[in-house]
C-alpha atoms as one frame of an Amber mdcrd trajectory, in Angstrom:
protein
 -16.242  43.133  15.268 -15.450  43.765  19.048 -16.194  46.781  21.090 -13.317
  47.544  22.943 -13.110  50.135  25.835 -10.248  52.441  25.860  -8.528  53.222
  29.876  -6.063  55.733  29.352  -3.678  56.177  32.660  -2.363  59.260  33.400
  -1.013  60.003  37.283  -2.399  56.834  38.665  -5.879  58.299  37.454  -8.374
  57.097  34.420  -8.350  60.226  32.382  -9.102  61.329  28.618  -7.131  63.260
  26.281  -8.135  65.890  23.387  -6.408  64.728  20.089  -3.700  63.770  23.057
  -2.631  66.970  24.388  -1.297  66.083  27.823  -2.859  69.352  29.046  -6.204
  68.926  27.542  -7.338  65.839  29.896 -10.671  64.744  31.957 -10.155  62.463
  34.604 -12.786  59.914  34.694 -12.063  58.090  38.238  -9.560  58.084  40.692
  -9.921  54.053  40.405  -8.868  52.197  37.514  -9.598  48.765  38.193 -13.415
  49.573  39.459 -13.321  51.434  35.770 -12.069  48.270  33.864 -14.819  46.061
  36.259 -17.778  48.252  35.068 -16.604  47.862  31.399 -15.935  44.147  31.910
 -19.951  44.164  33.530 -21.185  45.643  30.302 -19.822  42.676  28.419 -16.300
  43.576  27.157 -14.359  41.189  25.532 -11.225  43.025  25.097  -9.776  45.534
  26.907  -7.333  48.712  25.409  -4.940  50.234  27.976  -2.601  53.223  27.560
  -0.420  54.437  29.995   0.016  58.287  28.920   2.847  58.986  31.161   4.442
  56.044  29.976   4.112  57.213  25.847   5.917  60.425  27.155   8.861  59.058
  29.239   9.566  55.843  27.170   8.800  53.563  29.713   6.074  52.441  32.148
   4.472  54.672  34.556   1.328  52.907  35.399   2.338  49.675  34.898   1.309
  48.264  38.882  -2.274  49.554  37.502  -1.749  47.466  34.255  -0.871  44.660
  36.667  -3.512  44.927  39.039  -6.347  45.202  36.475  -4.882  41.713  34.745
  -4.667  40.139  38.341  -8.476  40.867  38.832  -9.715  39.373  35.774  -7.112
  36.958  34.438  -9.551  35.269  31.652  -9.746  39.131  30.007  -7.638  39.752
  27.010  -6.020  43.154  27.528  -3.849  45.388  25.406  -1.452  48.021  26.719
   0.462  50.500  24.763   2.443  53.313  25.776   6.069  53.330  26.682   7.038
  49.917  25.237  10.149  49.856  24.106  12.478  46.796  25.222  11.855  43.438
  25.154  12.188  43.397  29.056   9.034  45.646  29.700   7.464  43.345  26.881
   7.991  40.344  28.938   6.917  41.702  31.665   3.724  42.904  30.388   3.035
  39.562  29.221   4.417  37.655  32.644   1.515  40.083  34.497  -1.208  38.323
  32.206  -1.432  40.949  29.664  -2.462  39.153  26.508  -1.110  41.947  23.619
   1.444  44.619  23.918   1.690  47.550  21.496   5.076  48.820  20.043   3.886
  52.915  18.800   6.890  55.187  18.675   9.734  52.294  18.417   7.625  51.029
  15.235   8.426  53.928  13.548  11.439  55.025  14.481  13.135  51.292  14.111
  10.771  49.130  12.389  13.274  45.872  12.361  12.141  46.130  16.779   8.526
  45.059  15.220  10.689  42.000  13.245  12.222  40.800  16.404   9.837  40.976
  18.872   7.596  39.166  16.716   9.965  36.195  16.543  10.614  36.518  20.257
   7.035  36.718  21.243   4.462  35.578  18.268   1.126  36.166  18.173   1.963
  38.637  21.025   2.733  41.928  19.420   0.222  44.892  18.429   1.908  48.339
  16.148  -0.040  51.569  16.999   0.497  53.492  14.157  -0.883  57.049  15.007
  -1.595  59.611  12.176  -2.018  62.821  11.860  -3.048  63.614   7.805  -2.040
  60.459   7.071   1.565  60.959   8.642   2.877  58.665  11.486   3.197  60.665
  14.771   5.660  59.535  17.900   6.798  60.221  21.524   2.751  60.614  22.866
   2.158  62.426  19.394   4.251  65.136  20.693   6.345  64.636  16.962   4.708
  64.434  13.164   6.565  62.026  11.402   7.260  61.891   7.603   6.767  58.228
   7.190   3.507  57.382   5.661   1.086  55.208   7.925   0.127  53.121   5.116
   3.817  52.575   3.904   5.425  52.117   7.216   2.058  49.211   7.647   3.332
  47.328   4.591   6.672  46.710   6.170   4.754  44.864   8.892   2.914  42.751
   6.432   5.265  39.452   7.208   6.334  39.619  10.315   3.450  37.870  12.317
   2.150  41.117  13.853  -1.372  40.140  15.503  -3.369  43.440  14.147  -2.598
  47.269  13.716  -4.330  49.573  16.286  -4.716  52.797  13.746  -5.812  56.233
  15.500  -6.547  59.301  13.810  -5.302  62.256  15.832  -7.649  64.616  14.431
 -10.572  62.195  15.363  -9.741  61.307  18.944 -11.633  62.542  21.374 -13.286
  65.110  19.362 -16.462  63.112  19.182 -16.130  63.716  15.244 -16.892  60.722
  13.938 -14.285  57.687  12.672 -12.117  58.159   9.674 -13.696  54.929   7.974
 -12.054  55.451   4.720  -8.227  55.770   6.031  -8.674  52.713   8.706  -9.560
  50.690   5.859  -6.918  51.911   3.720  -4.878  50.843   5.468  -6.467  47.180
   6.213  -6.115  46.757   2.824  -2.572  47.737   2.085  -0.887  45.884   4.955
  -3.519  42.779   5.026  -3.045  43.231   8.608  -6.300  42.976  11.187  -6.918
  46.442  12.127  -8.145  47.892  14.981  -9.876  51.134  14.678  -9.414  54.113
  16.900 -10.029  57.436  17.328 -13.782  59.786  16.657 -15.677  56.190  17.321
 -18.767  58.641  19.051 -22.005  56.531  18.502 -24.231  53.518  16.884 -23.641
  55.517  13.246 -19.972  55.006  13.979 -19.923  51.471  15.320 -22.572  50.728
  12.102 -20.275  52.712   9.924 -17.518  50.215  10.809 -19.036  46.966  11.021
 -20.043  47.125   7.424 -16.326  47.095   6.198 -15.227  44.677   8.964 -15.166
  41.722   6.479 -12.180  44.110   4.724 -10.032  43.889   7.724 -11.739  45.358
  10.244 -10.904  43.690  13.491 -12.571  45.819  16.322 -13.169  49.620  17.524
 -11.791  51.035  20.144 -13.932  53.533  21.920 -13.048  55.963  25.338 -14.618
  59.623  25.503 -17.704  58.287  24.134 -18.639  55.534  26.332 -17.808  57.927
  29.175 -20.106  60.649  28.410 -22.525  58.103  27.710 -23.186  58.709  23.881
 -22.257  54.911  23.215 -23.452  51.868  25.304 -20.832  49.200  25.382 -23.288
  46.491  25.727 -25.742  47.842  22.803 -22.913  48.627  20.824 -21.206  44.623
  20.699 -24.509  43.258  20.870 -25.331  44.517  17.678 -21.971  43.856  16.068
 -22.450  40.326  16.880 -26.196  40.219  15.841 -24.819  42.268  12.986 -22.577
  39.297  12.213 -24.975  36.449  12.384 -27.055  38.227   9.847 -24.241  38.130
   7.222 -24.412  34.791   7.094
């Protein structure tokens, strides 16, 4: 299971939301790429970008900083969500060096999008599916959907999507905890590798986790927590893949 740090963009600037309230941020560092450099030190293998303003506006804000962080380490896989929705800003992305790109709010609202740009670009394409009591949120999570997370998941289950990145509103950065049970709920009814976010806080969480990887489980994003220093990125995949060995 892979640790994978979480740099949210918001004004040029690494910040962190509260259950993503725009208003409720921290800023981290004025410097991105020196942010993405001290996660890559710690032994990242992956690397989960968001461009906040991006979400809001429905297209990129901080995509030069998206750029400039895959210029700097070109062998990192990265994945950037927020504000993707045409295949031009898709191909872009992916021109830049970024390795994944998530489709969040254009999922939902038209799910054939997923179909196409799977075809167009496979292996490429990531859904964010956001909840909020089990209901998929949009637009930054400024809207509550009706649609189902787990239901709007299993329309995905053909098209060649590469995994499902799967955040619990209530969870994210509360320092709560991870909702273990509906992340692999929903592993299991889309048979799509997920990637948990949201509440990941500690070792208990990352532990919590790793024992359901082998039921679709495919890594665990973590932000607030690695930036208050109550999770060490290095302890934390070190003992996911020591973790690993010992299953065999």
């Amino acid at each position: 299971m892979l640790i994978i740090p979480a740099i949210d963009l918001k004004d040029g600037k690494c910040v962190r939301l509260r259950q993503g309230r725009m208003e409720d941020s921290t800023v981290f560092s004025d410097d991105p790429v020196e942010v993405a450099a001290r996660w890559v030190d710690a032994g990242a293998r992956r690397l989960h970008l968001v461009d906040l303003n991006g979400a809001f506006a429905g297209e990129p804000v901080n995509g030069e900083i998206v750029n400039a962080i895959a210029r700097r380490f070109p062998d990192l896989p990265i994945q950037i969500g927020g504000g993707i929705r045409s295949p031009e800003t898709i191909e872009a992305y992916l021109k830049a060096g970024v390795q994944w790109v998530i489709i969040g709010t254009k999922a939902v609202k038209e799910p054939q999008f997923v179909t196409d740009m799977c075809k167009r670009f496979p292996g490429r394409i990531i859904v964010g599916l956001d909840a909020q009591d089990g209901r998929v949120a949009t637009d930054g999570w400024a809207e509550v959907s009706e649609v189902r997370a787990t239901d709007l998941a299993r329309k995905f289950a053909n098209d060649g999507v590469a995994a499902i990145v799967y955040t619990d509103i209530s969870r994210d950065g509360m320092m709560q905890g991870v909702n273990v049970e509906a992340t692999v709920a929903l592993a299991e009814a889309s048979g799509i590798p997920v990637i948990a976010s949201g509440g990941v806080t500690n070792m208990e969480d990352v532990v919590g986790l790793a024992e359901v990887a082998h039921r679709g489980i495919l890594g665990a994003i973590t932000g607030r927590a690695i930036y208050e220093g109550t999770l060490e990125v290095a302890e934390a995949q070190a003992w996911c893949d020591s973790f690993k060995r010992a299953e065999r």
